[in-house]
C-alpha positions in Angstrom: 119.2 78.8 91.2 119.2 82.8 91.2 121.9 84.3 89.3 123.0 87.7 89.0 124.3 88.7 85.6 126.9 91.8 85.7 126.8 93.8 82.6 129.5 95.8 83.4 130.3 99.2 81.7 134.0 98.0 81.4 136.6 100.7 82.5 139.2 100.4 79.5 142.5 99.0 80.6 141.6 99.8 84.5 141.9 97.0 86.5 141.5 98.9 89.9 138.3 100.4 89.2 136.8 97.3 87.6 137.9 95.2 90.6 135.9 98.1 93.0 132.9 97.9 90.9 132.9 93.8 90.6 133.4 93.7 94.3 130.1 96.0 94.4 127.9 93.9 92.6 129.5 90.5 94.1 128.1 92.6 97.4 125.0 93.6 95.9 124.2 90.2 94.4 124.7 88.3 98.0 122.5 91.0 99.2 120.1 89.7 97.1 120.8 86.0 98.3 122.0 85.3 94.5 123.9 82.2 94.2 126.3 82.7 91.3 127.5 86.4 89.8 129.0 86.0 86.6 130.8 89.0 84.8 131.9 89.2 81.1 134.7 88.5 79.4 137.9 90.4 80.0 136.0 92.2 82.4 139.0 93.8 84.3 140.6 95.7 81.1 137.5 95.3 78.1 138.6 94.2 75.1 141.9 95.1 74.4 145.0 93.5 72.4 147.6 95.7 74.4 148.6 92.5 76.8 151.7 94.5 77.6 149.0 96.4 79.5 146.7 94.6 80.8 147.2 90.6 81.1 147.9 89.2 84.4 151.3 87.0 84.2 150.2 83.7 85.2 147.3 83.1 88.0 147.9 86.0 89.6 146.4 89.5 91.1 142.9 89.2 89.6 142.6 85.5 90.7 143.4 86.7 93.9 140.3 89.4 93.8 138.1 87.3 92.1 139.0 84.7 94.9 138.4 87.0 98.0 135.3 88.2 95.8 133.4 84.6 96.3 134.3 83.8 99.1 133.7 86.8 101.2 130.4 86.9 100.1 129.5 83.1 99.9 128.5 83.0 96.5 129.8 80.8 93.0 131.4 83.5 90.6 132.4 83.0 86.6 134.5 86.1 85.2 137.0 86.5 82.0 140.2 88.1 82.2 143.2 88.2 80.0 146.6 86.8 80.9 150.1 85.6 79.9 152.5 82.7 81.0 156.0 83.9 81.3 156.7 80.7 79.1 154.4 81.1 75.9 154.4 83.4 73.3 150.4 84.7 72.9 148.1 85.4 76.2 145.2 83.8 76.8 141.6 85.0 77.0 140.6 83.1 79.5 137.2 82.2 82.2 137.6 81.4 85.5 135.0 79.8 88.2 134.8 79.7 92.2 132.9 78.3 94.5 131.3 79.8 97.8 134.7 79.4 99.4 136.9 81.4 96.7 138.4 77.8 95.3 139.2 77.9 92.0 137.0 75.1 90.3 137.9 75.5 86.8 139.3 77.3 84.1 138.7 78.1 80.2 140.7 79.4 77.6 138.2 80.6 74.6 138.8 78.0 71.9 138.1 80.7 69.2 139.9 83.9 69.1 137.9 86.5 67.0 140.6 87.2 64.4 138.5 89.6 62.3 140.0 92.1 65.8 143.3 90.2 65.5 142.5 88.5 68.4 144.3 85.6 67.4 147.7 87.5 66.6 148.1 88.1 70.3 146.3 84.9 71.9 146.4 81.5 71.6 143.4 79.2 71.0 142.4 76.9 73.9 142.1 73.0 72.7 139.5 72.1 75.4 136.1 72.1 76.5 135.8 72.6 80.2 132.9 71.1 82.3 132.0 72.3 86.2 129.9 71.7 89.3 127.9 75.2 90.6 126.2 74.0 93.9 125.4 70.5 92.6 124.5 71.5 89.2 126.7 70.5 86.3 127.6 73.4 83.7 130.2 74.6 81.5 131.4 77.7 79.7 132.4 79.3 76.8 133.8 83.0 75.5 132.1 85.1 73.4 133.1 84.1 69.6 132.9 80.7 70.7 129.0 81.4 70.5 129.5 81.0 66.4 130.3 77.4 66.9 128.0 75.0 67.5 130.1 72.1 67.6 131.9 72.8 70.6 128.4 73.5 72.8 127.6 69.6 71.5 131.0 68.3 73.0 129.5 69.3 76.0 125.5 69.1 75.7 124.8 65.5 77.4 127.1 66.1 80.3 125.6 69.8 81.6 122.5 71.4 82.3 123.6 75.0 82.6 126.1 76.7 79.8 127.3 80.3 80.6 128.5 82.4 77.7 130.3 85.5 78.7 131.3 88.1 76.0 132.1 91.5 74.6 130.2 91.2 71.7 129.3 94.1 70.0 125.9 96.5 69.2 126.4 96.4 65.9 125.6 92.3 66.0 123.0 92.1 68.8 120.9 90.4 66.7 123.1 87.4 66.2 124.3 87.3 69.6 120.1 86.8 70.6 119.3 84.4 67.9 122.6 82.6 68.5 121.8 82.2 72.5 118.3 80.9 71.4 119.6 78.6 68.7 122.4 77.2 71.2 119.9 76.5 73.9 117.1 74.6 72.1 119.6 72.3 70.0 121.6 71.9 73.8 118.4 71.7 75.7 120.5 73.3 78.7 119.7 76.5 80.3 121.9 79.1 78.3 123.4 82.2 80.5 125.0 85.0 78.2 126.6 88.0 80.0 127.6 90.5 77.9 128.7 93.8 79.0 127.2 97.6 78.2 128.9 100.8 77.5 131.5 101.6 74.8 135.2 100.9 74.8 138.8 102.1 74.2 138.1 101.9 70.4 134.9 103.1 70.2 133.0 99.9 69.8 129.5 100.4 71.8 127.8 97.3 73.7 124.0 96.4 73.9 124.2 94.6 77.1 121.3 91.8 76.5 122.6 89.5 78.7 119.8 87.0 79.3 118.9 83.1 80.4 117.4 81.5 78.2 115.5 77.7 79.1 116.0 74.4 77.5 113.1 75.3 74.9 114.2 78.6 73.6 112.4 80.8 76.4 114.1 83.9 77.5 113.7 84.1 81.2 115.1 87.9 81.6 116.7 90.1 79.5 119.2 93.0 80.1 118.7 96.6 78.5 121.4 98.2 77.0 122.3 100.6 79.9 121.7 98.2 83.5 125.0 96.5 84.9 122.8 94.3 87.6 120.3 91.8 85.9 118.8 89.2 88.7 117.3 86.2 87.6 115.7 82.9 89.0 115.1 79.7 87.6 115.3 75.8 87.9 118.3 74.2 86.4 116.6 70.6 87.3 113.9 71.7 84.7 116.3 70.5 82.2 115.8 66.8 83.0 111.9 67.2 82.8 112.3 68.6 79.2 114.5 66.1 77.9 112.4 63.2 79.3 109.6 64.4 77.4 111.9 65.6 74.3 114.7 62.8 74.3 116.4 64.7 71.1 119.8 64.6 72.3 119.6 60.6 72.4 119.0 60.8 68.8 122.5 62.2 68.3 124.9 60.3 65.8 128.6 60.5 66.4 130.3 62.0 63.7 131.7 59.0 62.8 128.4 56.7 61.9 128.2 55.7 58.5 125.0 55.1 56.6 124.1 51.4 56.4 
């Protein structure tokens, strides 16, 4: 699997020039015979509360981008983008993935709004997990925040061996952000792909970038600086069956409803 990571310097609230420069790297990363480009979260606006502004209503024009995106240049794609249904009150923050031929496989609304911005005054919580296939491989994926939670990575842990993390999270907690993509990996055994974006937004909140894949026992793979959009990295999603043959942690698991006898 060779996956391109887009740390994109985020345009605040314009969707037109962070549609040209997805389509770039989408480009760039077939160039490169990539087989999934994944951008951060709210990667057409950054991220902003103003969903007067900048949410989509419905499935609508940056579905349709992200759409033509994959399929034009044959490759899997995972973005974030905000939107809004006509019929509910809040937006969601929300991922979406596409296969080669720009079918929508699967969406995700981040279970954890980040309420210390207010996020959750102006979007709604999703409820569920959301589990995918990438060219045979079976993966899932969560929204920045959600990163905090370790709970909701387990609800998902036996049935995936790739989980994609995309974010806006901020310089000021890179640390966390590492340690948490580390921690979430080993206790997962999965493959772990965070995307995180670079640059500084409309209020004034810098981003490290760091995006990185990190393998079932805690190695990082590649790293992103702080300044790079394109990150390009290889690796063997299958080596997640090997490692947990020869570490069977996860069939130790208890539900959460075992009692001591």
């Amino acid at each position: 699997m060779k996956a391109a990571l887009i740390q994109l310097n985020i345009a605040w609230q314009d969707r037109q020039q962070n549609y040209a420069k997805a389509e770039f790297f989408a480009k760039q990363a077939a160039a490169d015979n990539c087989d999934i480009v994944v951008f951060p979260e709210m990667f057409n606006t950054g991220f902003s509360m103003d969903l007067n502004a900048i949410a989509d209503e419905g499935i609508g024009e940056t579905t349709s981008m992200l759409s033509a995106f994959a399929k034009n240049n044959d490759i899997n794609l995972i973005a974030g983008f905000p939107m809004k249904s006509p019929v509910e009150e809040k937006g969601r923050n929300i991922a979406v993935v596409f296969d080669r031929k720009g079918m929508l496989t699967a969406t995700y609304t981040k279970m954890h709004p980040f309420c210390l911005a207010a996020e959750g005054k102006y979007y709604m919580a999703g409820e569920n997990v959301s589990t995918f296939v990438i060219d045979g491989v079976p993966s899932s994926v969560f929204i920045c925040y959600d990163l905090r939670f370790p709970e909701v990575f387990r609800q998902v842990s036996k049935l995936v061996k790739m989980i994609f993390v995309i974010a806006n999270w901020p310089s000021s907690r890179r640390d966390h952000w590492e340690a948490l993509l580390k921690a979430r990996a080993i206790e997962n055994q999965c493959f772990v792909i965070g995307v995180n974006r670079t640059g500084s937004d409309g209020n004034g909140i810098t981003y490290p970038g760091s995006s990185s894949i990190t393998d079932p026992m805690g190695n990082a793979i590649c790293n992103g600086n702080d300044s790079d959009e394109y990150v390009v990295c290889a690796f063997d999603p299958f080596d997640v069956d090997k490692i947990r043959t020869e570490y069977p942690f996860l069939q130790d698991m208890r539900d959460c409803n075992d009692k001591e006898k």
